[in-house]
N, C-alpha and C positions, 0 to 999 in steps of 0.2 A: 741702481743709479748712485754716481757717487756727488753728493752733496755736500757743499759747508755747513759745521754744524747747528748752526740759525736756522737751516732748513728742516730740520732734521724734528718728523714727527713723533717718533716714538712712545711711546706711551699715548698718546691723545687720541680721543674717541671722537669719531668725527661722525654728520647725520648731514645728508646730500641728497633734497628732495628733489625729484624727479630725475631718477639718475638710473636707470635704465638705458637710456640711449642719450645720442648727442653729447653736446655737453657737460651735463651732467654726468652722463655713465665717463667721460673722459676727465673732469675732475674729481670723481669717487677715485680710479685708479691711481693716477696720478696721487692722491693724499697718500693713500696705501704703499704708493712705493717708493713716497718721502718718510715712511715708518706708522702711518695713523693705521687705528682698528676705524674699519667704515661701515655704517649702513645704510644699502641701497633702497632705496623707498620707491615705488611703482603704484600705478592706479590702476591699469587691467592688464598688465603683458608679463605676468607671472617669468615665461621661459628666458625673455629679455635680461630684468632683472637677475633672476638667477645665472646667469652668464655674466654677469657684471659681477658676481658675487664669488664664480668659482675665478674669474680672474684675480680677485682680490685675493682666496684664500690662496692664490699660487705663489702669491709675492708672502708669503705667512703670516698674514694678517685676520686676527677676527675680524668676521663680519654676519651680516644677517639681512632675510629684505623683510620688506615692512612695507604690505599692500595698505593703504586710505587713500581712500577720493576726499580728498584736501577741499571738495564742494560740499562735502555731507558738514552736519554742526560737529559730530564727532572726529571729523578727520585729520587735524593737528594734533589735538590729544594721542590719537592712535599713532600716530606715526613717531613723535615723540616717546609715547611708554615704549613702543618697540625696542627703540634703539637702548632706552634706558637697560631695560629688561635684558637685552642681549651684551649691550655694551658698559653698562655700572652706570655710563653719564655719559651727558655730552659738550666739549669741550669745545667742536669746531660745528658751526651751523653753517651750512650752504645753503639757502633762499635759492632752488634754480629752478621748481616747477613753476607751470604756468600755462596757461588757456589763453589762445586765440581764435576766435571767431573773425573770419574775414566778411565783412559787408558794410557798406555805405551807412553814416553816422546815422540818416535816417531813419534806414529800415531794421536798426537795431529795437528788437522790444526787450521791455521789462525783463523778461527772463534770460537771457542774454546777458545783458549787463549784470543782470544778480549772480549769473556763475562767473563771469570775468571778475566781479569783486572779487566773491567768495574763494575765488583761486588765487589770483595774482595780489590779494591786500590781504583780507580778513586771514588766510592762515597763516601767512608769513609773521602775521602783529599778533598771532595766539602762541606760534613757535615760539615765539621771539621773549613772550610772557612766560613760558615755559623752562625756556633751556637757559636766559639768559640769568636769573638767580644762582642757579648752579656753580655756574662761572665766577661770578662776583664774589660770594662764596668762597670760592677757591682759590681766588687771585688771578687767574688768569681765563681766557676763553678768546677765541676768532672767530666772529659775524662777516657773513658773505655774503652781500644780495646779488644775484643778476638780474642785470637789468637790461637796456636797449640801444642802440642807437637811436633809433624812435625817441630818443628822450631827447635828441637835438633833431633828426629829421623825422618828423610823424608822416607814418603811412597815411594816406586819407583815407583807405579803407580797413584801417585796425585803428580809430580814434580811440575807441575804450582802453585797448590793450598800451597805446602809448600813453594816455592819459593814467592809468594805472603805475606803470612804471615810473613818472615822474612820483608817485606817492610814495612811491616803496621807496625811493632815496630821499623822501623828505621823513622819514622812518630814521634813515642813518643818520640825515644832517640833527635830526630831534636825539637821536639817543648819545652819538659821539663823546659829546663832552659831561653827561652822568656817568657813562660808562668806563670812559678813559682812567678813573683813578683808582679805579677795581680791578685795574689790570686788563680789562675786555676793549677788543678793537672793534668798528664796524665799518663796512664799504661796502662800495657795489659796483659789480665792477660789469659796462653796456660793454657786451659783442656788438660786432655789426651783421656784414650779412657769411653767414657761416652756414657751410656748407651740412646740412644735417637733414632728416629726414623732411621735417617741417617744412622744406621749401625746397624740397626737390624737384616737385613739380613745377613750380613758377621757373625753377632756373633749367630746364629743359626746354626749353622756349628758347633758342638761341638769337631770336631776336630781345626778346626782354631779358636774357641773361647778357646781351652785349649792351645795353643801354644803364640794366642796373651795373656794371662793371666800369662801364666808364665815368660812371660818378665817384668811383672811389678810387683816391690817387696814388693808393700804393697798386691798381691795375690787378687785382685779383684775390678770387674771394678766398675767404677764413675756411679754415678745420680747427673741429673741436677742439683738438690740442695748442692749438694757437690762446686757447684761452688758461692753461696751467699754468703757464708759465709765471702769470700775473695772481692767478688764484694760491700759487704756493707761496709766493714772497705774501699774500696778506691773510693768509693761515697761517703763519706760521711766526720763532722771536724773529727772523727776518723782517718783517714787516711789523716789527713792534712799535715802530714811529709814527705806523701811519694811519691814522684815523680822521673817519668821518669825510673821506673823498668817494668820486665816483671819476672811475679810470674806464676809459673807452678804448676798447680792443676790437677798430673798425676797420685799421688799414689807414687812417685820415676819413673816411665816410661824414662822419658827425664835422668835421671844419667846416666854417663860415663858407 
């Protein structure tokens, strides 16, 4: 791919949680063939990940996967030394794993909502403790969160997962401005609804695939790679302006 040089990762060590498949596994590539060394981080699907990895090393890029259940207490630290271990450091943090449980705000129990925490908050604010020193450190770094649409229309039956997501950019809007003068950016940037494993089921349904469709006014749904385009300009000096926003890549979904 041929890139202006703002884009242009070279050298930078990049760490893209849950990036095995979907989005994730389409912005690990995507860094890798803007020039970054990546590592692919998974929770159970070993051969996934590793597919994600032999595509990175085809672009000639190091890389490495890095299995933690991001629910365990140890599972940010692991995931982090991985990449450390494989990669020297890490320069560009992607925030894109995350758990959802689909059921009525009710009949959520206690443990339930302890792993949506413990997924979608608590590791990202560990990584985040982790890799963002480094950066600072170094002069430079790019923080990625994904986040939701859910963050302007909540599902009624994923309230934790959208209520979580609202936390995680109040993360970016809290770190922004200590971070901005150490040279580190942070964002987050809501997909809408994107066509990925996670919801391939509901949008087989052609009747609920025609009613979620026509809520959204660009009239048809995302692919993963709809979301690099926006993840490269805020990895990378391209986007060296831009901190502490949250960019929705929904189609229009998330407007009034």
């Amino acid at each position: 791919m041929q890139l202006p040089d703002s884009f242009n990762l070279a050298g930078r060590r990049a760490l893209v949680t849950g990036s095995s498949r979907g989005i994730g596994a389409a912005i690990a590539v995507a860094l890798a063939d803007a020039g970054a060394d990546v590592m692919v981080h998974y929770t159970g699907n070993a051969a996934a990940a590793n597919e994600v990895a032999d595509r990175i090393r085809a672009l000639g890029r190091r890389t490495g996967v890095a299995q933690a259940d991001l629910s365990a207490d140890d599972g940010a630290r692991r995931a982090h030394d991985a990449a450390v271990a494989t990669l020297g450091g890490i320069d560009i943090l992607v925030l894109n794993a995350s758990l959802q449980i689909k059921k009525t705000w009710t009949d959520f129990t206690r443990a339930d909502l302890d792993a949506h925490y413990a997924v979608n908050y608590r590791a990202g604010f560990e990584l985040l403790q982790l890799a963002a020193p480094g950066m600072t450190e170094r002069g430079w770094g790019r923080i990625l969160t994904i986040g939701s649409v859910q963050e302007a229309r909540p599902h009624p039956g994923m309230l934790a997962y959208s209520s979580l997501k609202h936390a995680q950019t109040g993360l970016v809007l809290g770190l922004a401005k200590p971070l901005a003068p150490r040279g580190v950016t942070i964002n987050n940037l809501a997909p809408g609804v994107i066509q990925t494993d996670r919801n391939t089921a509901a949008l087989t349904d052609p009747d609920y695939a025609d009613k979620v469709r026509a809520a959204i006014p660009a009239g048809f749904f995302g692919e993963s790679t709809d979301c690099t385009g926006a993840a490269l300009l805020l990895c990378s000096d391209a986007g060296r302006y831009i901190t502490g926003q949250n960019l929705f890549v929904d189609g229009g979904l998330g407007l009034a």
